[in-house]
C-alpha positions in Angstrom: 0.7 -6.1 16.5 4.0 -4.5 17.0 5.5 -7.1 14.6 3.2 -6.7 12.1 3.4 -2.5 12.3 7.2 -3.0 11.9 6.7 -5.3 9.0 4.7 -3.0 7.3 6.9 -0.2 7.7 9.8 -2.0 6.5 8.4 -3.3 3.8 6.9 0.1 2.9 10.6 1.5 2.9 11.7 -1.0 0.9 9.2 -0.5 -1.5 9.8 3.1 -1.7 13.6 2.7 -2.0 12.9 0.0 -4.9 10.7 3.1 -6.8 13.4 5.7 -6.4 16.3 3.2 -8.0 15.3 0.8 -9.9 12.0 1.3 -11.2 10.1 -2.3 -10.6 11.5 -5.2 -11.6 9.5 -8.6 -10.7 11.5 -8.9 -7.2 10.3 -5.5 -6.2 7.1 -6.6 -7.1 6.9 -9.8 -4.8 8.2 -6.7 -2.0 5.1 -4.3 -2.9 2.7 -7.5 -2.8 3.8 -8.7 0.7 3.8 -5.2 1.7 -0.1 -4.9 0.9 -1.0 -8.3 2.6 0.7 -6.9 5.3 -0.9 -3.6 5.2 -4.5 -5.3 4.8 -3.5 -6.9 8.4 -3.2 -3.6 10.4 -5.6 -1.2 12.2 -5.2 0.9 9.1 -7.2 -1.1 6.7 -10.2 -0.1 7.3 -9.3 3.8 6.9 -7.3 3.1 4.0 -10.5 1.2 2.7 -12.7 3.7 3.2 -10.5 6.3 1.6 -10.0 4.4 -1.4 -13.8 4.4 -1.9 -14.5 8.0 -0.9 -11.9 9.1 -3.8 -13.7 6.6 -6.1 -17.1 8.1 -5.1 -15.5 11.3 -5.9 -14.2 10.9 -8.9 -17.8 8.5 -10.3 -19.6 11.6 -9.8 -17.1 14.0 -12.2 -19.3 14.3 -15.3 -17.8 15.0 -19.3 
């Protein structure tokens, strides 16, 4: 667990640090897509999850 955390949080910098400089280029890419399969690994999942569908909840019920 504490390898995985570490993992995530590395790769999350890295990811970060390619936005600020760069802007994405395919090797960045590759970084932000292992970062997520990380992610998806953790305890945090499930709250991130379950955020991503309250804001899509949220924004379904915005009517024109």
């Amino acid at each position: 667990m504490v390898l995985s955390i570490s993992g995530v949080l590395l790769l999350g910098v890295i990811a970060f640090l390619f936005f600020r400089k760069d802007g994405m280029k395919l090797s960045h890419a590759v970084v932000c897509a292992l970062f997520g399969f990380y992610l998806a690994g953790t305890a945090a999942a499930p709250h991130i999850t379950a955020g991503g569908n309250s804001v899509a909840g949220m924004l379904s019920d915005i009517s024109f």
